[in-house]
KOLFI-100486 format. One record per residue (C-alpha): residue number from 0; residue in three letters; chain; x, y, z. Coordinates in nm, 4 decimals. Layout:
BEGIN
+-----+-----+----+----------+----------+----------+
:   i :  aa : ch :       xx :       yy :       zz :
+-----+-----+----+----------+----------+----------+
: NUM : Ala :  A :        X :        Y :        Z :
...
+-----+-----+----+----------+----------+----------+
This chain:
BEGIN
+-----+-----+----+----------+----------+----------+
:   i :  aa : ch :       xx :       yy :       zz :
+-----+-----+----+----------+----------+----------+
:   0 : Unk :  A :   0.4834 :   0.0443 :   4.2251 :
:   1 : Unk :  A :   0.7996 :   0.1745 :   4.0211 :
:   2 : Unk :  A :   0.9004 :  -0.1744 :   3.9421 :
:   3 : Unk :  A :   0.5365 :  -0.2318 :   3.8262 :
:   4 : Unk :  A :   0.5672 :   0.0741 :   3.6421 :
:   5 : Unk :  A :   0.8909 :  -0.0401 :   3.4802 :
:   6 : Unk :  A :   0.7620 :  -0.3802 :   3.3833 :
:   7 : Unk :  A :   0.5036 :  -0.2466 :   3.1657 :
:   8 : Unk :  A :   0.7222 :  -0.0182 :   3.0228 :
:   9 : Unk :  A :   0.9538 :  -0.3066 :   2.9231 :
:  10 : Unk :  A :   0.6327 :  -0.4600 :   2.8045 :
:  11 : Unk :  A :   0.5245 :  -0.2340 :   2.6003 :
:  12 : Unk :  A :   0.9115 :  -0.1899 :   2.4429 :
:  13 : Unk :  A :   0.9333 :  -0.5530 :   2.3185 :
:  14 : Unk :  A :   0.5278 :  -0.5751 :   2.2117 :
:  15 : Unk :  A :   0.4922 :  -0.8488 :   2.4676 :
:  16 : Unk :  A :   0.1126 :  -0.8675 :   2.4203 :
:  17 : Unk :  A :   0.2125 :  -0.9076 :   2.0957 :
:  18 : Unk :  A :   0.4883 :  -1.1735 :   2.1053 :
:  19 : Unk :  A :   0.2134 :  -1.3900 :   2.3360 :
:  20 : Unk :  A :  -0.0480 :  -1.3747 :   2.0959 :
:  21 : Unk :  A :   0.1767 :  -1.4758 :   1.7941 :
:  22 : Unk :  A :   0.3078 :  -1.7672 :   2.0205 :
:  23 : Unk :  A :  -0.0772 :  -1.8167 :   2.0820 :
:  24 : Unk :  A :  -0.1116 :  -1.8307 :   1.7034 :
:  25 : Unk :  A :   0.1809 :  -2.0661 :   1.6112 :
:  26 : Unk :  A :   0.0346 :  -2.3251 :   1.8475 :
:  27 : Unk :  A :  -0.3007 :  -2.3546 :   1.7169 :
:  28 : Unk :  A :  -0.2115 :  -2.2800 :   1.3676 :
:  29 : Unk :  A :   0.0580 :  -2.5862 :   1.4101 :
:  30 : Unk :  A :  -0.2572 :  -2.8170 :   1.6277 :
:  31 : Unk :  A :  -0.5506 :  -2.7340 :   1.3014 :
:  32 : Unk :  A :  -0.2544 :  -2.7908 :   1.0765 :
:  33 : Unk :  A :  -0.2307 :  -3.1962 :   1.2667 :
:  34 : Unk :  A :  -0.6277 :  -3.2191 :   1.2353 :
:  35 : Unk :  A :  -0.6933 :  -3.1016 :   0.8786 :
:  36 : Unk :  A :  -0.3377 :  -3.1756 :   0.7183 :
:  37 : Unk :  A :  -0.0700 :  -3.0136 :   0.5156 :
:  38 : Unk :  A :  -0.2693 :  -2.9166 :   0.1717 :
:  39 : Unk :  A :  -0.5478 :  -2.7667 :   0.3543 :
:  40 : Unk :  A :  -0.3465 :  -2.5991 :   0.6437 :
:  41 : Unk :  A :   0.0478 :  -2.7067 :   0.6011 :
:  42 : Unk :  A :   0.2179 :  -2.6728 :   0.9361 :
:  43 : Unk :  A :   0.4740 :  -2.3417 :   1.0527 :
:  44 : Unk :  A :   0.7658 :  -2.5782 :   1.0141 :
:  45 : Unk :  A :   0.6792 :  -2.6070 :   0.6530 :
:  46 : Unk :  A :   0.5889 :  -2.2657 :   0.5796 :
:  47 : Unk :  A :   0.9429 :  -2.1906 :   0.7149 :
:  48 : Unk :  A :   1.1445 :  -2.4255 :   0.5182 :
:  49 : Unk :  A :   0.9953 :  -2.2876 :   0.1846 :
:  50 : Unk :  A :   1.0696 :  -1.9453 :   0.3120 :
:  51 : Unk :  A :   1.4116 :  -2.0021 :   0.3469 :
:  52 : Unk :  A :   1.4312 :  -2.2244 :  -0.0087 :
:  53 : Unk :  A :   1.2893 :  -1.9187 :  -0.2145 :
:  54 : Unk :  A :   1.5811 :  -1.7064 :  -0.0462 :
:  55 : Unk :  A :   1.8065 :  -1.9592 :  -0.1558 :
:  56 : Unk :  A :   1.6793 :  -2.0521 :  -0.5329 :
:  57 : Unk :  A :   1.6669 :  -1.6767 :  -0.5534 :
:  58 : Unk :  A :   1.2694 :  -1.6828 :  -0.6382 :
:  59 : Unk :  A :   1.1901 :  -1.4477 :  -0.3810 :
:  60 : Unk :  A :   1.3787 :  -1.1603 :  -0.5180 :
:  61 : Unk :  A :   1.2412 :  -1.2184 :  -0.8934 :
:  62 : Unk :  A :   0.9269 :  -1.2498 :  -0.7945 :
:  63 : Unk :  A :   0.9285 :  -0.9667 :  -0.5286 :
:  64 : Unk :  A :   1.1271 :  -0.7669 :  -0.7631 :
:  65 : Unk :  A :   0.8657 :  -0.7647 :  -1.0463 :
:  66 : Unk :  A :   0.5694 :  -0.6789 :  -0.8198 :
:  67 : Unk :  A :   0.7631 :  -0.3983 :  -0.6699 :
:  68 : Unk :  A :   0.8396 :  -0.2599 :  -1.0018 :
:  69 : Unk :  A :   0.4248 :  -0.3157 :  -1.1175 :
:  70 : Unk :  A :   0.3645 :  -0.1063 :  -0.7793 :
:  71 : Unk :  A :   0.5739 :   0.1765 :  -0.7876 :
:  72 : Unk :  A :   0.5290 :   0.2581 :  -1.1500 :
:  73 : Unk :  A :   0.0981 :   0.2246 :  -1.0866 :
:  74 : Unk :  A :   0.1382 :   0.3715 :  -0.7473 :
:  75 : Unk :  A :   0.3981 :   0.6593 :  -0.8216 :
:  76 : Unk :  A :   0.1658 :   0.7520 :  -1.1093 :
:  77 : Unk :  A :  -0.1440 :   0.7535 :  -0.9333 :
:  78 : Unk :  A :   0.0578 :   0.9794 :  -0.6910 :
:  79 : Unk :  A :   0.1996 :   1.2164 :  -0.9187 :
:  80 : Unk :  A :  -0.1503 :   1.2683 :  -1.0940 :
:  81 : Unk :  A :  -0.3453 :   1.3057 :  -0.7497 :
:  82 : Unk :  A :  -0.0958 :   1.5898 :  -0.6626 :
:  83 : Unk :  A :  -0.1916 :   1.7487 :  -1.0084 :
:  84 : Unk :  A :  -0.5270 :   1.7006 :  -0.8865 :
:  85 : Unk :  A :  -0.5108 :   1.8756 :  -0.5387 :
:  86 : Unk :  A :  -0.3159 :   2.1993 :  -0.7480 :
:  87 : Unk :  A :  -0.6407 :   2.2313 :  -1.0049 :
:  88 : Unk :  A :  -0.8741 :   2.1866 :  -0.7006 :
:  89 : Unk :  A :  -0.6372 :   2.4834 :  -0.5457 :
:  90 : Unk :  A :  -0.6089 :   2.7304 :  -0.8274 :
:  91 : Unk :  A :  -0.9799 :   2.6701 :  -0.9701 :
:  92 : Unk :  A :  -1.2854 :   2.6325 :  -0.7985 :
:  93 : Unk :  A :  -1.5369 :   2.3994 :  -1.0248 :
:  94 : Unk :  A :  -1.2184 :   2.1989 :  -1.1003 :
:  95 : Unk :  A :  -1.2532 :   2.0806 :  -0.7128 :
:  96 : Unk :  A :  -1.6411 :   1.9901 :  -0.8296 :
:  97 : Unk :  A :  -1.4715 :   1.7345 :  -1.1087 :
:  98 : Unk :  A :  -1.2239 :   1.5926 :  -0.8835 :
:  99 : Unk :  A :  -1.4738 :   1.4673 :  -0.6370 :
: 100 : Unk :  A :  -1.7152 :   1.3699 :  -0.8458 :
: 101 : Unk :  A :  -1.4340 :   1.1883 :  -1.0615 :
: 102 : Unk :  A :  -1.3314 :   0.9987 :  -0.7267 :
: 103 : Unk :  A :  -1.6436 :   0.9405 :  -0.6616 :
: 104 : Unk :  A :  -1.6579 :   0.7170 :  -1.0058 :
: 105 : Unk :  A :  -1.3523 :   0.5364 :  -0.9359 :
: 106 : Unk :  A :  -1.4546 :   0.4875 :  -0.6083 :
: 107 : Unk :  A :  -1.7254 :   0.2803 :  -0.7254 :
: 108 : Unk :  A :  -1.5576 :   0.1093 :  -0.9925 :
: 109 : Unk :  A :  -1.4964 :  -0.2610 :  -0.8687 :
: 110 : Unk :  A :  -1.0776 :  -0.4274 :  -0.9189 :
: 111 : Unk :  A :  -1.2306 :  -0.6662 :  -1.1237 :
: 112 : Unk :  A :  -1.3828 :  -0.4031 :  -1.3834 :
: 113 : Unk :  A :  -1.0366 :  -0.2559 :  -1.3799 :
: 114 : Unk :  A :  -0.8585 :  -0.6031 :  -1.4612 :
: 115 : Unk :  A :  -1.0834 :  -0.7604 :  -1.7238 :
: 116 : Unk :  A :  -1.0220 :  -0.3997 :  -1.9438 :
: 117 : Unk :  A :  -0.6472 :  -0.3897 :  -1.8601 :
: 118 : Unk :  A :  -0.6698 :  -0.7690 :  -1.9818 :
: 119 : Unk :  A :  -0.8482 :  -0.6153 :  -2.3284 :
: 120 : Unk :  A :  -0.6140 :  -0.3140 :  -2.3631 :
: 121 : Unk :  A :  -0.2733 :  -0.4327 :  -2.3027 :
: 122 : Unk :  A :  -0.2972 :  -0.8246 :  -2.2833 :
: 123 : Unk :  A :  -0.0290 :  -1.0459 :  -2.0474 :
: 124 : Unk :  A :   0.1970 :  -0.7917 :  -2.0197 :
: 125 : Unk :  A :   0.3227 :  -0.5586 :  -1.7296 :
: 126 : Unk :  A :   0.1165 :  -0.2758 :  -1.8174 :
: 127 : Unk :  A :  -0.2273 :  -0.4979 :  -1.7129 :
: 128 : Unk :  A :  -0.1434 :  -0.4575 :  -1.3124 :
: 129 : Unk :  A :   0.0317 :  -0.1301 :  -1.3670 :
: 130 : Unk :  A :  -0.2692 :  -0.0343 :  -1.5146 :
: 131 : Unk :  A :  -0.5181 :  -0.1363 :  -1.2342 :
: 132 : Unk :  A :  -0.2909 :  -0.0352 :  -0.9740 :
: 133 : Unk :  A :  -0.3231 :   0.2949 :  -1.1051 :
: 134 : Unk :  A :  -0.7074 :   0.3512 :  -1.1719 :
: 135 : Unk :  A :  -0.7535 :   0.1625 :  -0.7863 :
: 136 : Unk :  A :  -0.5001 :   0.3939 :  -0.6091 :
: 137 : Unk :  A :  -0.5444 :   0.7102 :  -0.7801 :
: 138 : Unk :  A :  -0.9356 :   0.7772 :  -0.6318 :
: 139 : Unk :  A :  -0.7827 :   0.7036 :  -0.2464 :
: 140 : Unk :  A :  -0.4998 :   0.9192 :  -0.2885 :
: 141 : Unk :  A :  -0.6907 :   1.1876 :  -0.4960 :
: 142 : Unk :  A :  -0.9460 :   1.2040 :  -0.2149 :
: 143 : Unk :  A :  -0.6878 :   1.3102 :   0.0328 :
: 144 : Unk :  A :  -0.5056 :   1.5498 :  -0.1223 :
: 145 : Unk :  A :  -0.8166 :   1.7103 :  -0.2181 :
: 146 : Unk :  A :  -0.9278 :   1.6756 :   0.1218 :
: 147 : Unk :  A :  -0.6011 :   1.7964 :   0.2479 :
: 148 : Unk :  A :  -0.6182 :   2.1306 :  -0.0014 :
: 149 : Unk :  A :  -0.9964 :   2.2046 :   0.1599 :
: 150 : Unk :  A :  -0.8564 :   2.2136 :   0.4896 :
: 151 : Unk :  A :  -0.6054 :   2.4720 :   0.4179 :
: 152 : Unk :  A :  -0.6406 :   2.7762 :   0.7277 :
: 153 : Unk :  A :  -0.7596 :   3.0548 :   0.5155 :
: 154 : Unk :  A :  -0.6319 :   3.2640 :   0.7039 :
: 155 : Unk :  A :  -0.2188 :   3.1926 :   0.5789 :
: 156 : Unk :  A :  -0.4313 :   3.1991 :   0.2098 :
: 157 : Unk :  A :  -0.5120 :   3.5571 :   0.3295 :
: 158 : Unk :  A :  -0.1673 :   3.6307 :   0.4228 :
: 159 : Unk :  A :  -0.0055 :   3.5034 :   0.1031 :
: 160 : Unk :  A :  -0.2021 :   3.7476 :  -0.0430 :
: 161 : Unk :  A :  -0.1504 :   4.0865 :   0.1440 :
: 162 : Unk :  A :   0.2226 :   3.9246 :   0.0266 :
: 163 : Unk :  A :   0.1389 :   3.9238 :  -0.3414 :
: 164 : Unk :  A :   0.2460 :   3.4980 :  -0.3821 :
: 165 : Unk :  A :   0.1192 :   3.4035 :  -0.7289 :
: 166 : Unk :  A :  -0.1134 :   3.0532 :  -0.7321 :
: 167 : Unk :  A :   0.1682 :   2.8237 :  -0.7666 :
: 168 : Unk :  A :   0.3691 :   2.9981 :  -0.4634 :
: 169 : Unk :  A :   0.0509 :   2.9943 :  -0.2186 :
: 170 : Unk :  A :   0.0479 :   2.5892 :  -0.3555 :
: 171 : Unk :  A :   0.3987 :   2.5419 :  -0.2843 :
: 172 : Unk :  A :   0.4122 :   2.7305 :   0.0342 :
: 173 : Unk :  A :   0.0929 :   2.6918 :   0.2278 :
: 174 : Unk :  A :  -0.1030 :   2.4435 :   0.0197 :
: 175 : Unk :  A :   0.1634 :   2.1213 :   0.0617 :
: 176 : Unk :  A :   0.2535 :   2.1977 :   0.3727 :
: 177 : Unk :  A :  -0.0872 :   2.2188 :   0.5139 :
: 178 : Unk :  A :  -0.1805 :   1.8855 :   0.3013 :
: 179 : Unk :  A :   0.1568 :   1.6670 :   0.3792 :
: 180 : Unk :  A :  -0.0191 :   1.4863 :   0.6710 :
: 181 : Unk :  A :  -0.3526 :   1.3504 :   0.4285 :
: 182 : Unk :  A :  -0.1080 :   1.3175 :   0.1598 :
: 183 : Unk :  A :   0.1280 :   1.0812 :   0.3841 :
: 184 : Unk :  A :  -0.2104 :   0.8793 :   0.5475 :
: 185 : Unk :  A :  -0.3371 :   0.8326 :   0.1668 :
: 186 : Unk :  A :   0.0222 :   0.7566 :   0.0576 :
: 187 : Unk :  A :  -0.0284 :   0.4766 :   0.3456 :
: 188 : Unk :  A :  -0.3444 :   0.3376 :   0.2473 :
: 189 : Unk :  A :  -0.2863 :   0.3629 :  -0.1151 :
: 190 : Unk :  A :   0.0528 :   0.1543 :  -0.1551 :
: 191 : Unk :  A :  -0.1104 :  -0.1291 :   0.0756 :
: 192 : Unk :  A :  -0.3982 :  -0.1097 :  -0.1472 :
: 193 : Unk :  A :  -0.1927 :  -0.1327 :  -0.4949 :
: 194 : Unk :  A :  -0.0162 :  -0.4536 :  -0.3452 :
: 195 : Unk :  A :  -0.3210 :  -0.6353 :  -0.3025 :
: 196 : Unk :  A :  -0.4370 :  -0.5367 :  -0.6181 :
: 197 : Unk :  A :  -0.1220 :  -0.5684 :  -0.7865 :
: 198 : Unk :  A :  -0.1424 :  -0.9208 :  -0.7030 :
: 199 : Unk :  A :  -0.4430 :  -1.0164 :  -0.7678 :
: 200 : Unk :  A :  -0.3688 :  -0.8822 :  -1.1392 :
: 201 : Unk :  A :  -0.0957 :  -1.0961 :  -1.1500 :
: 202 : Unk :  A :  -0.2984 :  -1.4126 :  -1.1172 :
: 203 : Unk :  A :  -0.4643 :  -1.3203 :  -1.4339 :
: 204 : Unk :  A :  -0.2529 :  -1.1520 :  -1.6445 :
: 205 : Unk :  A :   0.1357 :  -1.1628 :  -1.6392 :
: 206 : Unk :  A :   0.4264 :  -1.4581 :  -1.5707 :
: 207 : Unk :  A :   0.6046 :  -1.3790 :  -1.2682 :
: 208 : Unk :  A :   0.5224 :  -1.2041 :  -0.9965 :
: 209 : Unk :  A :   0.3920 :  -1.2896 :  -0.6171 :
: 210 : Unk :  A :   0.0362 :  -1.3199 :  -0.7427 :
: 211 : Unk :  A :   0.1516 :  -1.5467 :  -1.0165 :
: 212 : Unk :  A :   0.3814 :  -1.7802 :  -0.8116 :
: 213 : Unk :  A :   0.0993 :  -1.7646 :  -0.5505 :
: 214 : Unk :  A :  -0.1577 :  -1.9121 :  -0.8369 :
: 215 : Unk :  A :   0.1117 :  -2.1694 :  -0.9687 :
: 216 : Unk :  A :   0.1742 :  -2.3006 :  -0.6312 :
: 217 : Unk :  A :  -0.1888 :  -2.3563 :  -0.5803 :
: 218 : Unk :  A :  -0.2178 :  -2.5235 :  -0.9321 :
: 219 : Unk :  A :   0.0585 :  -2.7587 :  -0.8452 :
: 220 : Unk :  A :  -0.0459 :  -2.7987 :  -0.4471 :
: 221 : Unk :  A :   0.2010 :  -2.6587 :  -0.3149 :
: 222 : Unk :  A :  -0.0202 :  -2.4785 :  -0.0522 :
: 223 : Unk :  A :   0.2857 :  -2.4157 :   0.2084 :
: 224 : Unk :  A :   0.4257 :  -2.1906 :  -0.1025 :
: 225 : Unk :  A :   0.0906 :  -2.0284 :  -0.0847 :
: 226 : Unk :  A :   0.1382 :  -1.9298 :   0.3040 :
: 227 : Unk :  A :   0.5171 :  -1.8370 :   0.2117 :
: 228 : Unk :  A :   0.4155 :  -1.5506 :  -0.0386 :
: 229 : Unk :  A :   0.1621 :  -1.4412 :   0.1630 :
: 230 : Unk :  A :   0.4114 :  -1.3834 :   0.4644 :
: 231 : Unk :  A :   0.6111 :  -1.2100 :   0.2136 :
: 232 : Unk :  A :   0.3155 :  -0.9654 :   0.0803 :
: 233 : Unk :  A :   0.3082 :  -0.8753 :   0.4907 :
: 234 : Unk :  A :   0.6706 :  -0.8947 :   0.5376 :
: 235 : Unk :  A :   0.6701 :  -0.5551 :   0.2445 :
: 236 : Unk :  A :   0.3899 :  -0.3798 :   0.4172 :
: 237 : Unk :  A :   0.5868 :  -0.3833 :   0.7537 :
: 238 : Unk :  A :   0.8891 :  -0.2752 :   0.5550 :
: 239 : Unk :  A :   0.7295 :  -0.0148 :   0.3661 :
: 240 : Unk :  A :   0.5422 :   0.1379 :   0.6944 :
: 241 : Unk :  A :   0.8154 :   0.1256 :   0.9077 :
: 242 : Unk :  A :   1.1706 :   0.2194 :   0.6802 :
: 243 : Unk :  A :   0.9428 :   0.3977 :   0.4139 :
: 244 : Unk :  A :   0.6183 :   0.5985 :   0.5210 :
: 245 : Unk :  A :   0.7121 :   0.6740 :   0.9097 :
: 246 : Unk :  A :   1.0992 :   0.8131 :   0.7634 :
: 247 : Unk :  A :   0.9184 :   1.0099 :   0.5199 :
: 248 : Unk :  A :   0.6490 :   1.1535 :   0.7408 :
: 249 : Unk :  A :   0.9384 :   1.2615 :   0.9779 :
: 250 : Unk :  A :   1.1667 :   1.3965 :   0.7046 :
: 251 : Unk :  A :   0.8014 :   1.5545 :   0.5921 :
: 252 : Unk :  A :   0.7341 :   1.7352 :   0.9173 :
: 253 : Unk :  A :   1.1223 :   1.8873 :   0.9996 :
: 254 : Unk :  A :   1.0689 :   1.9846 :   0.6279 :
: 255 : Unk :  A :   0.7391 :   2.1564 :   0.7173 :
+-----+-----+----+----------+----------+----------+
């Protein structure tokens, strides 16, 4: 029984469940690669060659490099502007009203809306993705911290004011800390959501990029350069989640 016990312990340490299911999905993805050929499925072996060429040509950390940037400039600002949104939902009641009914709109506003006026307004420049990852992001994160501010216990709101704590001090002492979990979740969501869209702005509007190196490697058939970038778009997501959002939700809760 204890060695049982052990075993799945061990298991569960190394994500064997995991590990056999990728192994499960190499060898199938390398058999349907054999049956419908390299453009339509190229095999792992090739995938992993052009991995390691775009490390060596240097590609992948131009290319990575000016997404990133496109990201955190749309993303931090969509950020920075939801947290202005969750203090006016705070300090003044119908302003809550306008926030929700303002994410509500965006909500319902489709990436492709967003990216045809971004084309319009700013042309094949950087500002085109920032732009969409901004107006796509904002509405998730907005929701959350607004979401966050409603669930505040009214009770510390009560007890910040027996103290006498002006707006901004019951914000900055009861309101984030209350909120720092939804902020963190939306904060998650949003970031994976402005590199998808990120990248699919690319394709249309800008000359580097992983959505434009993804688009020229389709034009030119390259389709194993197509599976490459996409296991880089992943490979950032796990990196983000992992080194990014789980340190800062720790450093977030000590802090709390």
């Amino acid at each position: 029984m204890a060695s049982s016990g052990r075993w799945a312990a061990w298991s569960r340490r190394l994500h064997l469940p995991s590990l056999a299911l990728f192994v499960a999905v190499l060898i199938v993805w390398e058999l349907a690669a054999r049956r419908y050929g390299a453009y339509v499925l190229p095999p792992p072996g090739s995938v992993v060659r052009g991995l390691g060429a775009i490390v060596k040509s240097g590609e992948l950390w131009t290319h990575t490099g000016a997404s990133l940037y496109r990201i955190v400039v749309g993303f931090g600002s969509a950020l920075v502007l939801a947290v202005l949104m969750g203090l006016a939902s705070f300090l003044w009641a119908p302003a809550r009203v306008v926030v929700r009914d303002v994410v509500t709109v965006l909500n319902s506003t489709s990436v492709f809306v967003w990216i045809v006026v971004s084309l319009i307004w700013f042309g094949l420049t950087d500002m085109a993705p920032i732009f969409t990852t901004f107006m796509i992001t904002l509405p998730v994160i907005g929701a959350t911290v607004v979401e966050g501010v409603e669930s505040v216990d009214r009770r510390l709101l009560e007890m910040g004011q027996v103290y006498r704590l002006s707006g901004w001090e019951k914000f900055r002492a009861i309101v984030i800390p209350s909120t720092v979990p939804y902020l963190v979740a939306g904060m998650k969501v949003g970031f994976g959501l402005a590199l998808k869209v990120s990248v699919v702005a690319e394709i249309f509007g800008v000359t580097s990029g992983i959505g434009y190196i993804m688009n020229y490697s389709r034009e030119i058939l390259a389709t194993q350069m197509v599976f490459v970038w996409a296991i880089v778009m992943v490979a950032i997501m796990l990196v983000t989640d992992k080194l990014g959002f789980e340190s800062l939700t720790r450093r977030l809760e000590r802090w709390r």
